[in-house]
N, C-alpha and C positions, 0 to 999 in steps of 0.2 A: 306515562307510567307513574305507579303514586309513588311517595317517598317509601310506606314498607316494602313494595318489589324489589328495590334495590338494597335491600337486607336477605343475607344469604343463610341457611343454616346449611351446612355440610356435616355427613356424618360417613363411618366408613365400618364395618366388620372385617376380620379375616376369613371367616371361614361359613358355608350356608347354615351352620348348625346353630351360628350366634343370633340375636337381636339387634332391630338398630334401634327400636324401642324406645331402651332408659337412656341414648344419647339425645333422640327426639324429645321425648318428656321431661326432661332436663332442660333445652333448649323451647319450649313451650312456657315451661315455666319462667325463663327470662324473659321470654317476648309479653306476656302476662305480667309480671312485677312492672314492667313497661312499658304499659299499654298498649303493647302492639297487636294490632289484628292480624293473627296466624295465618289465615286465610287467604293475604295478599303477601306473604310473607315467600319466597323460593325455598324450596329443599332439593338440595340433591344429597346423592346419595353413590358410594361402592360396596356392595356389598358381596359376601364372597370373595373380595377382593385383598390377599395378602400384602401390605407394603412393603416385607424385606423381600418378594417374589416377584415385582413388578416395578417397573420406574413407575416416576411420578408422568410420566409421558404417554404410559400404558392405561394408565386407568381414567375409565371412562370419566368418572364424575369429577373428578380433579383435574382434568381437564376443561368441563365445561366451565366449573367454576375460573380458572384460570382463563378462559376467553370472556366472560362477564367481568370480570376487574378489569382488563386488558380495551374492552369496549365502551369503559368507566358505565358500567351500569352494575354497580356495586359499592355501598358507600360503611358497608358492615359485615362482618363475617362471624358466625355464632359457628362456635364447633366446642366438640367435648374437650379434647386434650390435643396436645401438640404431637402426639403420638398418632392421632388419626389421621393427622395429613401429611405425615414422613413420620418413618423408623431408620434414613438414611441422613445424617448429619449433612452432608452437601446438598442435597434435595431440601432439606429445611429451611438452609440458610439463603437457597435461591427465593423460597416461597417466601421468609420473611422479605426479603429485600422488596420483591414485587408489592407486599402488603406495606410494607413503608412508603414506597415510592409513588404509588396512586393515595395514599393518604388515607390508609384501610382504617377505620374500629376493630378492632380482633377480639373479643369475647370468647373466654375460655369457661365453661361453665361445671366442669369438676372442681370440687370442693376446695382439691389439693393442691392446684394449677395456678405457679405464679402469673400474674396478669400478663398480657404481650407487652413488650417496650418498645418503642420504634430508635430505639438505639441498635442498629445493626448488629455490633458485635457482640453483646451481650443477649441478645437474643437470640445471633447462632450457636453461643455457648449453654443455651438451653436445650437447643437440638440435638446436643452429644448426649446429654440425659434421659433424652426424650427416645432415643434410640438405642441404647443401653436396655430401658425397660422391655422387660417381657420376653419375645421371640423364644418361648419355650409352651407356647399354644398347644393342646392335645390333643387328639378329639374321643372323646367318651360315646360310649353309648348307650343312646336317649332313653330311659326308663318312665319316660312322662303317658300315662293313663288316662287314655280318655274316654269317656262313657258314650259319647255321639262325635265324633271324627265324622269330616267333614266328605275324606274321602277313605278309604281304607280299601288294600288291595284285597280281591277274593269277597267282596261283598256288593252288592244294590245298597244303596241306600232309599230306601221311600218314606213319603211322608204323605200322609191323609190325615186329610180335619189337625193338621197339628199334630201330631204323631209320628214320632219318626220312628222306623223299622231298619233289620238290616236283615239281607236274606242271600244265601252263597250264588255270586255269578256263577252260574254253570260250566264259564269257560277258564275261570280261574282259580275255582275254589279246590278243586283236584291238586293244584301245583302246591295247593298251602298245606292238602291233608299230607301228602307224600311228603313234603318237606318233615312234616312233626315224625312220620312213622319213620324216615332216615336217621334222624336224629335221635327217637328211642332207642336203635339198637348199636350205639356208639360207646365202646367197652374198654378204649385206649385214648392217650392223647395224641395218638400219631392219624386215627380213625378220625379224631374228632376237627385234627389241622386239616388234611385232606377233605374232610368235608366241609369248611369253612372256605379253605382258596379255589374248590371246585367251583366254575363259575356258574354252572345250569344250577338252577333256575335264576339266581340273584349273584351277585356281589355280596362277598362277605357280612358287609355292613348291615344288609338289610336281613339277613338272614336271620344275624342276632336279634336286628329291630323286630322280625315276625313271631319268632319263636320264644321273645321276652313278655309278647302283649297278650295279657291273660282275655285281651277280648276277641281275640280266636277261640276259647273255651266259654265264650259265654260269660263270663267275669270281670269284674272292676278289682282291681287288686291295690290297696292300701296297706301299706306295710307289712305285716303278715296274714293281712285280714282279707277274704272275700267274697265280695259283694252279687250274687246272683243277676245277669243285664236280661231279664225277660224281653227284652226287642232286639233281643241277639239270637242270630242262630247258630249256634257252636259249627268251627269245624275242628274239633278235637275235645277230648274230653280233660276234663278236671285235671284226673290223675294222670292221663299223659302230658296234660301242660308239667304240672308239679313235676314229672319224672324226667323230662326234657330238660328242665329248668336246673335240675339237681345237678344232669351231665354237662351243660354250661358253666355253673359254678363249679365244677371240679376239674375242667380245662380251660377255661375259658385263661386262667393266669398261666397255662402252659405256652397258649397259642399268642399273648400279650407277649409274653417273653421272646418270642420268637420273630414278632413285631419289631419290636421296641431292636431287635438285635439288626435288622433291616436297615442299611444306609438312607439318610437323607441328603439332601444336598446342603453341604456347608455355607455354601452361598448362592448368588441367583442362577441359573440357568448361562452359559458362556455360549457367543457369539460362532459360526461358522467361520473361520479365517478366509475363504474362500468367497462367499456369496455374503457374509456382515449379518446373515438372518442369525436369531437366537434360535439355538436348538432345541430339542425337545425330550420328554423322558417316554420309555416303553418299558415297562414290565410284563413278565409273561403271568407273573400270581403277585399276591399282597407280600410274599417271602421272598419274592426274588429280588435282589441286589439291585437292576438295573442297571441299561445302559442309557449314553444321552447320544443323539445322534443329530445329522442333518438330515432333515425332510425335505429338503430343495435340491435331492437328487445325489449329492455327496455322500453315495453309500459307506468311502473308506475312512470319510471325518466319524469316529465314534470314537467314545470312549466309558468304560464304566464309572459309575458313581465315586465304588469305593478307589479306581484307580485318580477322579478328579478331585475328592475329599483332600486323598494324602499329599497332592501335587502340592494342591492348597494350604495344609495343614506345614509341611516342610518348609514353601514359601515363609509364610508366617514364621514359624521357628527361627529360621535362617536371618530373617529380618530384626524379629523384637532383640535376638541378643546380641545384635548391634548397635540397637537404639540404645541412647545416653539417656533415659527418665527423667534426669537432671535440667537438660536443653529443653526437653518437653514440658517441665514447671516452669521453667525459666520465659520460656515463650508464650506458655499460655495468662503465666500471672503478670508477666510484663506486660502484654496484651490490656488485660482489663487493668492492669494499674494506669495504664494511660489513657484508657475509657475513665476511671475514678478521676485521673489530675484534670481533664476536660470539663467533666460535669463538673468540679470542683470552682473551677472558673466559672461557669456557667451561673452555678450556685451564688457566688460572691459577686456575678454581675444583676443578678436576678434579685439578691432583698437590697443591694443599693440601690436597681430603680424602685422598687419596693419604698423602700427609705426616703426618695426624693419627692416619688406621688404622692406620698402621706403627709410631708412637710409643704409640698407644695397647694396639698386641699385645706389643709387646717389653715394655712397662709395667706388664701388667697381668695375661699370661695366662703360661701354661707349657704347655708342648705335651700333659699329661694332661688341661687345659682342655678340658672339652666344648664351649666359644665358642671354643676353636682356628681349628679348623677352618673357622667359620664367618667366622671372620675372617681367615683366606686366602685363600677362597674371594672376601671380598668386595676383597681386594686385588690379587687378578688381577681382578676385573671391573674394577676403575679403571685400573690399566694399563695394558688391552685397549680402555677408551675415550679413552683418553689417545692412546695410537697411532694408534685411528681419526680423533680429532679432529688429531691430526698432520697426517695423510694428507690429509686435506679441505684443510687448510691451507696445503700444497704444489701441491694441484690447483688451488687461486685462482690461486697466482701464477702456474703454467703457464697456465691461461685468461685470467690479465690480460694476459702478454706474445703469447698468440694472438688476443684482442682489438685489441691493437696493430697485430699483423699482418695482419687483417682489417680493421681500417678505413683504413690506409697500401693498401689492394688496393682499397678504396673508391672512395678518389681520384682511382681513372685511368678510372672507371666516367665522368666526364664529358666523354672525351677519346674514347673509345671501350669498344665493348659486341659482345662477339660473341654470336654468338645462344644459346650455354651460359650465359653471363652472365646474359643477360635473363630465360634458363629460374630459373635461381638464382634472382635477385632479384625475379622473378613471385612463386614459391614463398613466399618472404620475406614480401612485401609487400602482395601482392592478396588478400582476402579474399573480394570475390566479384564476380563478373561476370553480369550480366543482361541480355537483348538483346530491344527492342519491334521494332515495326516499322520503325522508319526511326532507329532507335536505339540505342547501347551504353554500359551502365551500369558502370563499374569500380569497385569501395569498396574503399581501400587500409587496412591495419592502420594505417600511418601516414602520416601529409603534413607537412611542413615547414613550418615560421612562423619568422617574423624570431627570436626567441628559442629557436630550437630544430627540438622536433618534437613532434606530439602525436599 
């Protein structure tokens, strides 16, 4: 195996809608700045793949990667952000450990991404940030226009001499006309929900996607402008695309609303107390609340969303205004202040040998010295670990004053909690959730006591 097989690039999406793209081209462009040929180079990849919805156990390509280090056939790990290979603070700090401990390279190649440290605690105090960010992903829908789509429902594609054509499958292009003429005679917003959570012919989602693509009418549509596709063959015309399109924009933020009023799950999916399998969600339309059940035969283990949110939601409550904020600075900045007085030593043993190789080259050797050389050599490696222990040393006190700033954001967590909050502090806090019959089990990382937290 050559030395780049054993350089890794990992990247990860949430959801099928996103790219992994600009993490690869990114990660391309480092392997390039340094000479690396891409080509012998590994990529894995999760894509579709949510971290605060999946342990780091579940997901396929974090796994593999994880049996490549583990089989020491991995001596470097290229990834975007520290957010693509956990959004869960304890799954982080397992990953950096494993990455310290096999003696990893860790390449962060976002712009904004302090470099990895192989100082353990300081590094899993990067993972609380790392996991804080975002988890408010939405999904939109896609308005991207294409003049030759590769595949598109309700058409042939053919191609002669170089020409490509599109011409209505006979067996699907019926589903597409009838969807437009449904959609023309939609006079209410209660008409227009109902025919969105109807599930014949499609799923919601795509329906929007069919009935937004002006290349069902034969047309390229740029902004308000459009484009005539002569190798299209309409199934709908102009003005019923436009009239369609009109009654979308006039509910479409009826039926978002009614979305958006839709429970999510607060946290990941809770375990069967019974058979330990993670359960699962069923809804009967995109409106319905849900319930989470067990599919391993435990028809009486169920329980609704909104009834598991609030278990969750009260949990939490009941806990934070317990916790002392106070012990949670205290511990976290005494923490890295002893990570600081470490390096600190470290730092002061580092330029006295520094100080003594210098004294002892000018002292004793002359540059036709065959120990020259080697004794340059060993005084740029102290120099180079002197900087790096610098740099560690600057990153505490950035983390201690971010510390500060996160438990001063703490604070107001007992005054009020929006439902991003609760998702955060789930993340944080819950460890795991198990649900019997007539009951919900919550096991928190940690709980409050008069003297703190444990």
């Amino acid at each position: 195996m050559s030395k780049e097989e054993y350089i890794i690039v990992y990247s990860r999406v949430s959801s099928a809608a996103q790219s992994l793209s600009m993490q690869i081209s990114l990660a391309k462009q480092y392997l390039e700045r340094e000479n690396i040929d891409s080509s012998e180079v590994q990529f894995i990849d999760d894509h579709d793949v949510s971290a605060t919805k999946l342990s780091m156990y579940d997901r396929k390509g974090l796994n593999k990667l994880i049996k490549q280090i583990k089989a020491d056939k991995a001596h470097k790990v290229i990834v975007y952000k520290r957010d693509r290979l956990a959004r869960n603070f304890y799954e982080y700090s397992e990953l950096a450990k494993l990455f310290i401990n096999y003696n990893l390279e860790v390449i962060f190649t976002a712009s904004d991404e302090p470099p990895f440290s192989n100082n353990l605690a300081l590094e899993s105090f990067y993972g609380i940030f790392a996991q804080m960010e975002g988890n408010s992903i939405k999904s939109r829908t896609d308005d991207v226009r294409k003049q030759y789509p590769s595949n598109i429902f309700g058409y042939i594609r053919n191609k002669n001499e170089g020409l490509v054509t599109y011409t209505a499958n006979p067996e699907k292009a019926d589903v597409v006309r009838s969807l437009f003429e449904k959609a023309a005679s939609i006079t209410s917003a209660e008409m227009f929900i109902d025919f969105l959570i109807e599930k014949h012919p499609f799923k919601f989602e795509q329906k929007i996607k069919v009935l937004t693509n002006s290349f069902y009418a034969g047309y390229f549509q740029k902004n308000e402008l459009f484009q005539k596709l002569s190798h299209v063959e309409p199934l709908t015309d102009l003005s019923s695309f436009k009239k369609v399109n009109s009654i979308i924009d006039t509910y479409l933020k009826d039926f978002n609303n009614a979305l958006n009023l839709t429970p999510t799950l607060m946290y990941k999916l809770p375990k069967c107390d019974y058979c330990k399998n993670t359960m699962k969600v069923k809804r009967q339309h995109p409106l319905d609340s849900g319930q989470i059940y067990c599919s391993n035969g435990h028809k009486k283990v169920e329980i609704s969303i909104v009834e598991y949110n609030q278990q969750i939601s009260l949990t939490l409550h009941e806990e934070l205004l317990k916790f002392k904020h106070s012990h949670l600075r205290k511990i976290a900045v005494n923490t890295l202040k002893g990570e600081k007085v470490a390096l600190e030593q470290q730092l002061k043993q580092l330029k006295n040998n520094y100080q003594n190789a210098l004294l002892d080259l000018t002292s004793s050797f002359d540059s036709v010295d065959a120990r020259y050389d080697k004794s340059l050599a060993t005084l740029d490696l102290l120099k180079n670990s002197i900087s790096i222990t610098l740099d560690e040393i600057t990153m505490i006190d950035n983390l201690i004053e971010e510390i500060k700033t996160l438990t001063d954001y703490l604070n107001s967590f007992n005054l009020t909690l929006s439902t991003e909050d609760l998702i955060n502090i789930a993340t944080l806090l819950v460890e795991d959730i198990h649900v019997g019959h007539d009951f919900t089990s919550i096991t928190l990382f940690l709980t409050a006591t008069e003297n703190g937290v444990t």
